[in-house]
N, C-alpha and C positions, 0 to 999 in steps of 0.2 A: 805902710800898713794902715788899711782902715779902721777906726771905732765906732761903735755905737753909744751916742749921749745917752743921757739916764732916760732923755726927754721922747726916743723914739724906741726905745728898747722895749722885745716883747712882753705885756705881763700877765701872767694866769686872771682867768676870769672864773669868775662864781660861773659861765656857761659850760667850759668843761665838762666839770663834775658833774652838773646837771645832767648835760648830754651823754656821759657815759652812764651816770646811775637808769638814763632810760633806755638805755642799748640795752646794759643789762637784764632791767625788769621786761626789755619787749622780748629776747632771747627766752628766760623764765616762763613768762607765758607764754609761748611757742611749745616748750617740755611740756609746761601744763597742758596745755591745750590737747597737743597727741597722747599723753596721760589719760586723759576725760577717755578720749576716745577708748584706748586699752580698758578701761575700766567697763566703761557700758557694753564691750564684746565680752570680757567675765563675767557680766551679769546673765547671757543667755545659753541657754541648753547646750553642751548637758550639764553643764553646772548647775545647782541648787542656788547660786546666786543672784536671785533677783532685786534684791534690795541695794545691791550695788549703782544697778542704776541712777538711785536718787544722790548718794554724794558722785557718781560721774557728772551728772547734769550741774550740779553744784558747783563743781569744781570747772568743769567748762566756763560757768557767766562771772567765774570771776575771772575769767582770761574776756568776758565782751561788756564787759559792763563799763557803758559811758565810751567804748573805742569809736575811732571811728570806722567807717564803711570796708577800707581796704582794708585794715590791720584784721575788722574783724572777719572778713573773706577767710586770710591768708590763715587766721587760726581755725574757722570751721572747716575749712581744706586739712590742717592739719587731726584735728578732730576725726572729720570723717573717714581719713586716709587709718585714723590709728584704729577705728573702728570698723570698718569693712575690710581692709586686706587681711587681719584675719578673718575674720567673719565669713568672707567667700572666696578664701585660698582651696576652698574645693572647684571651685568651677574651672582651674588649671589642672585638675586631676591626672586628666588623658591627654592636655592638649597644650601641656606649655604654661608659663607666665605669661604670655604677652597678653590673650585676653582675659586672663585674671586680673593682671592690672587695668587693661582698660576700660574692663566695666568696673571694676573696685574708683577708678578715677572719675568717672561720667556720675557716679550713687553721689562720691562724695563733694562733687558741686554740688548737688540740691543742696546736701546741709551746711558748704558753706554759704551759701546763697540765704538758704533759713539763717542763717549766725548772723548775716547782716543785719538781718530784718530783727532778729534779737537783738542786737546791739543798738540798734535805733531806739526800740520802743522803750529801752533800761532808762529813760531818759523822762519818761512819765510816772506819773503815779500810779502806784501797784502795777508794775509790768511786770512781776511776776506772773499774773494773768494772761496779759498781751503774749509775752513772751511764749509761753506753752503753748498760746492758740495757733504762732508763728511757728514752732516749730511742728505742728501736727499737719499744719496747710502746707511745709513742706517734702510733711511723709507723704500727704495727700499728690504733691502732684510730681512727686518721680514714683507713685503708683501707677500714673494716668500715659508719664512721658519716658523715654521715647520710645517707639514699637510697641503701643500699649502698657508699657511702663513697667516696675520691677517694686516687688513690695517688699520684699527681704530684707529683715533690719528694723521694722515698725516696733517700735515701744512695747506694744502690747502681747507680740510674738513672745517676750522674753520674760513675761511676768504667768507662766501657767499656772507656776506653784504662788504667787503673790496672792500678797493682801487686796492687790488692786485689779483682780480678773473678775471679783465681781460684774466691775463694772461693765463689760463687755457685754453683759445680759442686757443692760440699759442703752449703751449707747454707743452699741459696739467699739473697733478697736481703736476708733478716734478717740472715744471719750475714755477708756482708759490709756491711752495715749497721754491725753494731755493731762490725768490726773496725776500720773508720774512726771514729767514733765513741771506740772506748777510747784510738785511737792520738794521735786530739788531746786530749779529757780528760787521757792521762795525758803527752800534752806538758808541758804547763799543771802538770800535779802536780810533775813533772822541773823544773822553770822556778823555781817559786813554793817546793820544797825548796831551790832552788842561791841563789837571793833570799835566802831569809829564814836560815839554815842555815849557807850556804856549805860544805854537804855534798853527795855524790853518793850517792843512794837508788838500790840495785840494782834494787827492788822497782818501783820509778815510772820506770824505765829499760825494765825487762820490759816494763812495758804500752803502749811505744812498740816496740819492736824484735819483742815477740810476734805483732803485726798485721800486720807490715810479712813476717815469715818464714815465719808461716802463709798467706801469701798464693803468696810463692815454693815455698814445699813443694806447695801443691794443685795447681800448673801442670800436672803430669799427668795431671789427672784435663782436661786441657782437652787433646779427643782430635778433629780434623776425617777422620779415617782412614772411610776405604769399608767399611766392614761389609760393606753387604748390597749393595755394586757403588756403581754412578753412576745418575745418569738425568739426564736433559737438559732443561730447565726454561725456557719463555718468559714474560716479566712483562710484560702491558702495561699500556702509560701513555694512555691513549686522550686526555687533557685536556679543561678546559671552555670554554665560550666565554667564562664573565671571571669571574674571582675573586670571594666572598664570599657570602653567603645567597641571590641571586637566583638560583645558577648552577643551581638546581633548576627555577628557571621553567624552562627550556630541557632540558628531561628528552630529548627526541627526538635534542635536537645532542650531548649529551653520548654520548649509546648511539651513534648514529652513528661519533661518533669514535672509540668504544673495536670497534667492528666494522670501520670502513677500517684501523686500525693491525693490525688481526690480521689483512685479507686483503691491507695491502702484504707483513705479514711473511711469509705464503704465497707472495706471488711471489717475494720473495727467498731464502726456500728451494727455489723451483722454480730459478730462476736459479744456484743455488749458493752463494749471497751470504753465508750464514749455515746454522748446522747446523739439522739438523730436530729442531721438538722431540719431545719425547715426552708433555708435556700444558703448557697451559696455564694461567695464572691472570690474571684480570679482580681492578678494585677494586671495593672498596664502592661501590652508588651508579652502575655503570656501566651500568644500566637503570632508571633510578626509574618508568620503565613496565613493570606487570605482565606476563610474555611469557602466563601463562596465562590473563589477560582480555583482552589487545592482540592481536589476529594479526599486526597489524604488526610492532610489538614481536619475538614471536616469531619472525618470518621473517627478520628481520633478522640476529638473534642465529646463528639455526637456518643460515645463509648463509655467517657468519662461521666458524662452528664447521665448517662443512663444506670451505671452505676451504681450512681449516688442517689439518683430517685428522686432528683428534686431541682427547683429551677436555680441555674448556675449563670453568673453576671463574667461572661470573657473578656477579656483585654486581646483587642487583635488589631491590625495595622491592613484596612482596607485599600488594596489598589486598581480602583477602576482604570479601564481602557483608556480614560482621557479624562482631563482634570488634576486636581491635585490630589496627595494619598489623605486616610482620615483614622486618626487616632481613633478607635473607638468601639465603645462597650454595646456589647450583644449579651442581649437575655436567649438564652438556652435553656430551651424547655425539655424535660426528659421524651416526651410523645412527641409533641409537633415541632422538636428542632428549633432556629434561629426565629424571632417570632417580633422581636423588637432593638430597635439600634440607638445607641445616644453618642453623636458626634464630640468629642472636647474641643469648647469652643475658644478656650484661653491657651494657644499655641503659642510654644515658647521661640523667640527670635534669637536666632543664631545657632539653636538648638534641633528643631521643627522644622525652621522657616527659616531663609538667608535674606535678609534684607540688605539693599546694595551690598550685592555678592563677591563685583570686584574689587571694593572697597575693603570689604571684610577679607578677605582673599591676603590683603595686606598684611595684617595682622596674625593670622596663620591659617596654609594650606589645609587643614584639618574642616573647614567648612566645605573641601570637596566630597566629604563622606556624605553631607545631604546633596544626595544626586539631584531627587525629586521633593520639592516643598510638599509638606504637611498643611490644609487647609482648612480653616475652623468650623464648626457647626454653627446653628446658630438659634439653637432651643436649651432651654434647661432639659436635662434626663431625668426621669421619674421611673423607675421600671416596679410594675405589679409583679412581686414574689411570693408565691404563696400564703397570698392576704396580706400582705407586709409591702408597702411602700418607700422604696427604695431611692435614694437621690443618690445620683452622680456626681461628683465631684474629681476631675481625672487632675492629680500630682501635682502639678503647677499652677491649677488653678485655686486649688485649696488657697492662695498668699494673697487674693484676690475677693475683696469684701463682696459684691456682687453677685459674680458666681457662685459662692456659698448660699447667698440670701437669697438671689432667686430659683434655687433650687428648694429651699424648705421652701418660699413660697407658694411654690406648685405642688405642692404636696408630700413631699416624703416628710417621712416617721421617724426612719433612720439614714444617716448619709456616711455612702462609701466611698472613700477615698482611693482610689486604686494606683498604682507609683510603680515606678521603674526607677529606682537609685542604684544599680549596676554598675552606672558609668563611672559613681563617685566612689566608689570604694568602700572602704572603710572610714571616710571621712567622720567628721561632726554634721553634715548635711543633711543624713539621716532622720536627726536625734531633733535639728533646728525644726524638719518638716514636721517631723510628729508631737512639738512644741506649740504650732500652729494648729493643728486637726485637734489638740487640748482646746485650745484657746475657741476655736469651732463649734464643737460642742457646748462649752458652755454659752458663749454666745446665743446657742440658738437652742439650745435644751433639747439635744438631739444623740441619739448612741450614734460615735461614730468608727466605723470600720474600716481597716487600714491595712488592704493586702497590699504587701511589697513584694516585686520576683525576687528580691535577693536578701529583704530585712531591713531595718524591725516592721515587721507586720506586728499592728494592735487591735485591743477592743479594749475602746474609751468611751464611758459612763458621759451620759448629760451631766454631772458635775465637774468635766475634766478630769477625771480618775481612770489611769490604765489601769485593767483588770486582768488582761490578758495581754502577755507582749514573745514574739520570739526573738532570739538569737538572729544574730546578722550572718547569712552566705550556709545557710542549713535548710534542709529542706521542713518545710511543719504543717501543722494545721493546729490555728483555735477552736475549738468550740464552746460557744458562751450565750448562756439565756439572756435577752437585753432588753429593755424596756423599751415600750413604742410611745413614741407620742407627736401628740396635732398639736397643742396648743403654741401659739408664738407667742416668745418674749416681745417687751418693749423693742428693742433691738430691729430684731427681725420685721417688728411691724412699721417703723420708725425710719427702715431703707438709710439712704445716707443724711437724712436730713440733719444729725448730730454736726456729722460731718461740714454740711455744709454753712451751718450755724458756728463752725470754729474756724471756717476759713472767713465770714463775717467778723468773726471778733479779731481774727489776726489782721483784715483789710482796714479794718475803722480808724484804729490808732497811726497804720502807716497812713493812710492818707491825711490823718489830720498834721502827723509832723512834716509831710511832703507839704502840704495847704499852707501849714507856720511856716515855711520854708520861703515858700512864693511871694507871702504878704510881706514877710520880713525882705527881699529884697527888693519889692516894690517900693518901700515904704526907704529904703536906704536909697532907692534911685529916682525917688520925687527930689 
């Protein structure tokens, strides 16, 4: 029989317990981490909670604060996973989980990617600063990447009803982006000095109370005042005959509906029922038959429009002989018919357009229903409505800071958002879109009007205030007097350069801790 002497025998070390108390705490923060996430998706629409946001952020950087690079990937990975699979569990509506998760998967790299870059810069002074700038460079560039990139999910989306949508007049949704953003970061910084300290930091105080005041200080630049008068505005809802990807079989019932809802609203202006408008707007989608190949088609439209007595903005689905098809809005004039076209130039990929087809193919046979690719325009739309200058903005690309803003740049007064959300059902996707056309307007101090084929169709105030909203999967019509106006916010006149002044402030400090990094091993290898 063998023994073991005193002298070789195993004996507990003070490493252990170390080492499991930090299995533990990385475990801990891992929960956290996907926590943060769940939090900042009950922060946005239709929930009324936007103030959630800031202890989400909060509670995120104390899962990166001081980690290093991979730990804190793995937790922004977690973060973003808790924070988009609900978020865009409608985009599997009709078509499966597989590509809900996989683009829910591809969003939530950016942010852990952005997490990295947080956890770096926590390591400087006032990176509650840095850090917000780092994480708005990361909304910034899975807006830009890949296929034109995906903006669903930005900060500023989710604050219509906040304190902090001012700022969107100033410097668009970057800079209220990062105003929420610093304001939790530097909760967290306020928190984590009163912890460990048991002192009050004026400094990590400011970067809570600075977000929160520059918010209320912008309020006046959020102006719904008549400029250039009123005009009278109808939206219809014409609806489809049943929710989901087929509702395009049915191209004829769908135009139909959105053609009787504009000649009841004609009787009920003749009736007195309602006021008369002054132009119309139709949704995305509410002809997917071409009126200039269908005479049917066209007679239909051409009926309804005559009707109503007044110029009507169509959503139709143009298929020329050769080329690709084109999302896009026709002004219909009651006399001279079809008169002016605005192609949507922000085509949605995988949606619209099959980017490596067989690749996607993988993921689910469901990208065989785009037979023929959707191809973009390449102007802003502007249409003259009976004196009323009218921008375009077709459903998808409302998420898209650009498209918005070069559209007021060219002129319009008012901007209509025209949508097809059929496919999604009943989802929260809706409620998210019309969260965004809030956020729009005030941005750019514009009335913005929001026909859906199937719901919520709105009419939203230059100050972000629905005035008029309908029911989802009913047929309607708003009519609502709206304020015009020219002048542009700072914002709008300002283009991205907000923007590109915070992807500055998030590069500066990485490169100088990259730079400390470099010198420092030089200097250990002299």
């Amino acid at each position: 029989m063998s023994s073991v002497t005193p002298s070789t025998a195993p004996r507990p070390t003070a490493a252990a317990p170390r080492d499991l108390r930090r299995r533990l705490r990385g475990g801990a923060d891992a929960l956290l981490a996907a926590l943060a996430g769940v939090l900042l998706y009950l922060s946005f629409p239709p929930r009324p909670l936007w103030w959630l946001a800031v202890p989400a952020l909060a509670l995120l950087a104390h899962t990166l604060y001081g980690r290093r690079p991979r730990a804190a990937f793995g937790r922004g990975l977690l973060a973003g996973l808790g924070f988009l699979l609900p978020l865009l569990v409608w985009t599997g509506e009709e078509v499966g989980p597989v590509p809900w998760l996989a683009l829910t998967f591809v969003e939530a790299l950016f942010i852990a990617l952005g997490c990295v870059g947080i956890a770096l810069v926590t390591r400087l002074p006032l990176w509650p600063v840095w850090a917000a700038a780092v994480w708005v460079a990361a909304e910034g560039l899975r807006a830009r990447v890949p296929f034109g990139g995906f903006s669903w999910g930005k900060l500023a989306f989710g604050q219509a009803d906040g304190v902090f949508i001012p700022l969107v007049a100033l410097g668009g949704t970057p800079l209220a982006g990062f105003a929420v953003a610093l304001c939790g970061f530097g909760l967290y910084a306020l928190l984590r000095l009163a912890r460990d300290t048991r002192r009050f930091s004026a400094v990590a105080a400011l970067t809570v109370v600075l977000p929160i005041a520059a918010g209320l200080a912008a309020r006046p630049l959020v102006d719904a005042s008549a400029e250039d008068g009123t005009a009278t505005a109808a939206v219809i809802q014409g609806n489809v005959p049943r929710a989901g990807l087929d509702f395009n079989s049915q191209r004829r019932a769908v135009l139909d509906n959105h053609a009787r809802r504009t000649e009841q609203l004609a009787a009920d202006v003749a009736a007195g029922r309602v006021p008369h408008p002054d132009f119309v707007v139709w949704p995305e989608n509410s002809s997917d038959l071409d009126p200039y190949t269908s005479p049917d088609a066209y007679e239909v439209i051409d009926r309804a429009v005559k009707a109503i007595g007044v110029p009507v903005s169509v959503g139709a689905v143009l298929a020329p002989e050769t080329g690709p098809l084109r999302n896009t809005q026709i002004l219909w004039d009651p006399v001279h018919g079809p008169t002016a076209t605005y192609d949507k130039r922000q085509i949605q990929p995988f949606g619209e357009y099959i980017p490596m087809r067989s690749v996607a193919r993988f993921f689910s046979s469901d990208v065989d229903r785009v037979r023929r690719d959707f191809g973009p325009g390449d102007k802003p739309g502007v249409f003259a409505m009976a004196g009323t200058r009218v921008g375009l903005v077709t459903c998808y690309e409302a998420a898209f800071d650009g498209r918005v803003r070069d559209t007021v740049r060219a002129g319009a007064q008012v901007i209509s958002v025209p949508s097809n959300n059929a496919t999604f059902g009943r989802t929260q996707m809706t409620y998210q879109q019309l969260a965004m056309d809030r956020v729009r307007a005030v941005e750019h101090g514009r009335t913005v009007l929001v026909p859906v084929t199937s719901g919520v169709s709105a009419v939203i105030r230059p100050d972000g205030r629905v005035v008029r909203q309908t029911e989802m999967f009913v047929p309607d019509a708003l009519v609502a007097e709206v304020p015009l106006r020219s002048s542009l916010t700072p914002a709008t006149r300002l283009g991205p350069v907000p923007e590109y002044a915070l992807f500055a402030l998030a590069a500066a400090p990485l490169a100088w801790l990259v730079y400390g990094a470099w010198r420092d091993r030089r200097r250990r290898s002299a």
